[in-house]
Each structure stands twice: as structure tokens, then as C-alpha cells.
ZAMARGU-4260 file (C-alpha; in steps of 0.2 Angstrom, whole numbers, plus 5000, padded with zeros to 4 digits):
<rodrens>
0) 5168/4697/4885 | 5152/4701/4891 | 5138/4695/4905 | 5120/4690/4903 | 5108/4700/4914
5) 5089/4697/4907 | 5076/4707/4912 | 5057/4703/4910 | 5049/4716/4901 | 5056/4725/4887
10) 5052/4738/4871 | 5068/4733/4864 | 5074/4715/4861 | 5090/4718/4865 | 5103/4731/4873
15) 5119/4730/4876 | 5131/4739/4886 | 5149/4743/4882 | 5165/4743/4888 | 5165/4762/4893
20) 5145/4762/4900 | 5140/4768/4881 | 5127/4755/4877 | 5116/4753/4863 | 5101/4748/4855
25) 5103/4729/4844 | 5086/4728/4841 | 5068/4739/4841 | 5074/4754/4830 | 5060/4757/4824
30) 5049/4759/4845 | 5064/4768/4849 | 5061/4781/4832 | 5041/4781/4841 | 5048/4784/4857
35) 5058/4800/4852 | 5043/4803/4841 | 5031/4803/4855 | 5044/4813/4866 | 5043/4798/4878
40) 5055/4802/4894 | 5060/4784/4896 | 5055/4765/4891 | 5057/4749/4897 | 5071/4738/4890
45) 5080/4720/4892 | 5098/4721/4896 | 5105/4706/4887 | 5124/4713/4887 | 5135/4718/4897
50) 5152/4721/4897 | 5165/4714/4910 | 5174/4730/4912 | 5160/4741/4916 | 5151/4723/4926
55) 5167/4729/4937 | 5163/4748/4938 | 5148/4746/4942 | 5152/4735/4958 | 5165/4749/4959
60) 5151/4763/4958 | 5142/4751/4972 | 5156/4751/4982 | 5161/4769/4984 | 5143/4773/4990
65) 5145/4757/5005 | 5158/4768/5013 | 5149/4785/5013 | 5143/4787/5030 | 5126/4784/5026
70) 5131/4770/5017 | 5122/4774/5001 | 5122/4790/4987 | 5114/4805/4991 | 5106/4808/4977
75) 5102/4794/4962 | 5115/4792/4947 | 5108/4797/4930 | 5117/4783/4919 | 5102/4771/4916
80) 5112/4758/4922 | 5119/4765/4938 | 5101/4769/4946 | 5102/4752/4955 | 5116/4759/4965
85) 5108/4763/4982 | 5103/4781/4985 | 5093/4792/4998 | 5085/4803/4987 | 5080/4804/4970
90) 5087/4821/4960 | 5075/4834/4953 | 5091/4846/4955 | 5096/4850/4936 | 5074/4852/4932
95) 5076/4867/4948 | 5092/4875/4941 | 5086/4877/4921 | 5070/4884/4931 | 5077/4898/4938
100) 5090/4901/4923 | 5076/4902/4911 | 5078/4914/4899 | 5098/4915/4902 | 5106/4907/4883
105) 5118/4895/4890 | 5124/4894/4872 | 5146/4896/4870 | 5145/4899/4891 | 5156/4891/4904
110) 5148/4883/4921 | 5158/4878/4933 | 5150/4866/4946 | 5162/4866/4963 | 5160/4849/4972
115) 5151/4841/4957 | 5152/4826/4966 | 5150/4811/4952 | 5143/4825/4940 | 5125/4820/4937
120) 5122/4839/4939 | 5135/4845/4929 | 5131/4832/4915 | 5111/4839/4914 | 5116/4854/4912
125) 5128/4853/4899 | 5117/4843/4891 | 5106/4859/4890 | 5121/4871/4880 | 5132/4873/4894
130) 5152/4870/4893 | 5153/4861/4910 | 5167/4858/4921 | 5165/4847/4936 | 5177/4850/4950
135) 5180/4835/4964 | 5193/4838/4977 | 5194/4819/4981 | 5202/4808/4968 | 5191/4795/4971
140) 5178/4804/4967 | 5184/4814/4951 | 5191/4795/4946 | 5171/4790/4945 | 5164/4805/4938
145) 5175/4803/4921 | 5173/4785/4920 | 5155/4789/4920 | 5157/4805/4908 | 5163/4794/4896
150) 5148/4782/4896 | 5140/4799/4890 | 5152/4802/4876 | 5162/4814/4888 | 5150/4826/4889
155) 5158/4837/4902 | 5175/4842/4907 | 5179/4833/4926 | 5192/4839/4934 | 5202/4833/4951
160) 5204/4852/4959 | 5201/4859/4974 | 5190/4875/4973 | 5202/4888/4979 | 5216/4879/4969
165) 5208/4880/4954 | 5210/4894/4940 | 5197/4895/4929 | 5186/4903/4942 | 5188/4918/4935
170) 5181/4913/4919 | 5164/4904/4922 | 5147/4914/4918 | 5139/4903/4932 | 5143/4897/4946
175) 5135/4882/4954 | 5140/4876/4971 | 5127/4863/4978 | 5132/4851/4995 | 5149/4862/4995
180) 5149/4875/5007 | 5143/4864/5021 | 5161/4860/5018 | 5168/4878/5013 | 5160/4889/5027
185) 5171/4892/5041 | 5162/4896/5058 | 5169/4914/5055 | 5162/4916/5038 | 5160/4934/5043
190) 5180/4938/5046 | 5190/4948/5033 | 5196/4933/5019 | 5210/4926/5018 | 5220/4917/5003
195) 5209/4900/5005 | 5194/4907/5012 | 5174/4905/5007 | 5176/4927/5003 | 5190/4926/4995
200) 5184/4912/4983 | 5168/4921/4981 | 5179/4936/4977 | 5184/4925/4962 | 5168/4924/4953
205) 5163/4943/4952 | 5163/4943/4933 | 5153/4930/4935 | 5133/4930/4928 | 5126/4920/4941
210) 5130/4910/4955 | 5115/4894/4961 | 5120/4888/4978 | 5113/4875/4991 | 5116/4885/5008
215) 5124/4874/5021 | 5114/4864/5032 | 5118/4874/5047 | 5114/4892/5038 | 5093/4890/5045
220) 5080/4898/5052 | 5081/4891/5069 | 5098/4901/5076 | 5095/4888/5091 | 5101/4876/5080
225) 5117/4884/5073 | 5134/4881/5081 | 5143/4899/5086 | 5148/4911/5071 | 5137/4902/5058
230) 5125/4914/5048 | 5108/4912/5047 | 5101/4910/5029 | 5098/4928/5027 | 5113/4934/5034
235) 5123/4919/5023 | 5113/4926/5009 | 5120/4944/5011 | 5139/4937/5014 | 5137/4929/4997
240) 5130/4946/4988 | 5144/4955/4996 | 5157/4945/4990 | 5152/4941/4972 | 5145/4958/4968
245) 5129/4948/4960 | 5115/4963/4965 | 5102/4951/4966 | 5096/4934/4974 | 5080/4924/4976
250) 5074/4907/4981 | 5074/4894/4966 | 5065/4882/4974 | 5067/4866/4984 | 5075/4847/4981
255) 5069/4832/4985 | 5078/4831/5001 | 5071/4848/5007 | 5082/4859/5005 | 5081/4874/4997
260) 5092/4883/4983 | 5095/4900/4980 | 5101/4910/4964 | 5110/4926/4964 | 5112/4934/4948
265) 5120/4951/4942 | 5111/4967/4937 | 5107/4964/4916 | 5106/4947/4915 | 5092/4940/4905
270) 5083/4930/4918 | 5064/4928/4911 | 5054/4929/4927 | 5068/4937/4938 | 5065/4954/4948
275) 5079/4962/4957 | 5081/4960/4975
</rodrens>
């Protein structure tokens, strides 16, 4: 059975949401031909159908970001019909990543995304040629990412693993490890590793192409700032080359909540733009 949620202005007559989030067009084939045609990024449309189970995920969804401490997402969903779930910032992550990995053929190459959270970035991504695999320690969370993998044809592979656990590390051409390592770094990120440590993860990935990471929070310019043992930035930087054995590293830019990013990369890979350093 389905709900009725009318919206006001519209392109389309009619859409529809199903069961699994999947929703689709019952009217206004021929505006949403033109759209595509006109490489329109996104239209207005009237919601006319909804179904009753994904009514109740959607409250789920809702619900899950009510017990985060700051009581809303961090970043805004990317399913068209989860964007009303509140969120502190909106996410121009996936746009900075395919910046700095232009020129790199994702075509045929693994990315693992260590806390991919509900897997927004994960999905982007493997929506540009990657085989994505979205790892969440917490159930919960791993639970919601699928749900809302499958509204998108299941478009990535989501798995419930903790990092260190998990063994395809070793396989992934890139790395991407965004709002993780505020959880992962140890305040003696500089001590010799041990079996479930930041290095020895990192140790992991030396086969890897590329690794795009999110420093943690702590790892700033302002040492006054940083609890005993943390690294500064460029210090955290250097933990990271050493580790991987990626040569390189550079700023990739900065999201919308101010943070910066950073991709390391290893001698020979096709990185338009790139210089060594």
C-alpha cells in the first residue's frame, strides 16, 4: 500500500517511490528525455506515491540521525528522497575526490571506503567506474547504508567490518578514509604498530594506488590545541607516507564543513595535474 504526499510544483505529473527507495517516473517521459538532453543536474517533481515500507525507513533514516550527538547527519543524504533528513552540512566531498583523481581510469579498480558511514560517498564514486566497497563497523549503520544501496539498484558493495578486521585491504587500488581516523589515531600514533594499530592498517594498503583521507580533527596547525602525542598535520602527513609507501601527497581541497582533504598517491600513477612531493 502506498501514501499520498503532494508537492506543489512539479515537471513530472507523477512519481512514485517503491518499496526498496527505487522510484520512478509515471508521467513526463518526454521533460525528463529534455532534461537529460539539456544535461539538467536536477528538476522539480510531485511525489504522488510512496510506499509504506520505505514511508518507515525513512522515519527510520530520521531516527538514527536524532540520536547522533548532534542530533542531525553530518553531511546530507544523496537519495532524492532522504534530503529532508536533517543535516549540518551539505556534501561536495565525491566533486573534490574525482578532482584530485583526475586522470586516474577508475575503470575494473577496487575502492575501498573505510567508515563510509551511510555510503553517499562510496555510491558517487562508484557511480564514476569504481567497484566500491563501503565498510561500517556499527551495524546500525552498515544496516542503512544497504537499505539505501538498494534504492540505487545496489550500486555498491556495503559491508558490516571493522577496518582492521577486514581482508580485502590488501586488494584496493584506492583507499579512501574520510571522518575515520579521528576515530583510528591513537594519541601515540608515532609508537612502533601493533596488530590493530593506525600503522599497521596503513601497512595494509602498500599496493595500494592511492589513499584520499580527511586528517583527524585534532591533527592542526595550532599544536596548542592538540591533546599530548597527536601529530600535527604535517607530521600526520609524513606518518601516513611512511607507512603506505605512497611517495607522494598534496592537498585536494577543502569541504563544506572546512576541512581539508589530502591525497597521497604512489610514484607512476596517472594523476593529470599531480607533481611529486
Amino acid at each position: 500500500k502506498a501514501q499520498y504526499y503532494p508537492i506543489t510544483k512539479s515537471i513530472f505529473d507523477l512519481m512514485q517511490f517503491l518499496r526498496d527507495g527505487r522510484f520512478i517516473a509515471l508521467d513526463g517521459r518526454n521533460r525528463l528525455m529534455i532534461s537529460r538532453l539539456l544535461a539538467l543536474t536536477s528538476i522539480p517533481v510531485r511525489i504522488v506515491l510512496r510506499h509504506r515500507e520505505w514511508s518507515g525507513f525513512r522515519r527510520t533514516v530520521a531516527e538514527h540521525a536524532a540520536t547522533l550527538p548532534s542530533g542531525e547527519l553530518r553531511y546530507r543524504l544523496d537519495h532524492p528522497d532522504l534530503r529532508v533528513v536533517p543535516f549540518t552540512h551539505k556534501d561536495r566531498r565525491v566533486s573534490v575526490i574525482l578532482k584530485a583523481m583526475n586522470g586516474y581510469d577508475a575503470r575494473g579498480k577496487t575502492l575501498v571506503d573505510i567508515g563510509s558511514d551511510l555510503g553517499s560517498v562510496s555510491r558517487g564514486l562508484a557511480q564514476r567506474g569504481f567497484r566500491c566497497i563501503a565498510l561500517a563497523a556499527d551495524a546500525r549503520t552498515a544496516s542503512l547504508a544497504g537499505r539505501i544501496s538498494r534504492a540505487f539498484d545496489g550500486d555498491l558493495t556495503v559491508a558490516n567490518a571493522d577496518p582492521f578486521d577486514f581482508p580485502d585491504i590488501e586488494k584496493a587500488d584506492v583507499v579512501v578514509a574520510l571522518d575515520i581516523l579521528d576515530y583510528l589515531v591513537p594519541a601515540e600514533a608515532s609508537t612502533e604498530p601493533s596488530s590493530r594499530s593506525l600503522a599497521a592498517l596503513l601497512m595494509r594498503m602498500r599496493t595500494a594506488d592511492a589513499l584520499i583521507v580527511q586528517l583527524p580533527e585534532a591533527a592542526s596547525p595550532d599544536q596548542a590545541a592538540l591533546p599530548p602525542g597527536y601529530p600535527g598535520a604535517a607530521e600526520f602527513i609524513g606518518f601516513l607516507k611512511h607507512h603506505t609507501g605512497l611517495q607522494n601527497a598534496r592537498s585536494a581541497g577543502s569541504t563544506q564543513d572546512g576541512r581539508e582533504l589530502f591525497i597521497l598517491w604512489r610514484d607512476g600513477t596517472a594523476l593529470a595535474g599531480h607533481t611529486a612531493g
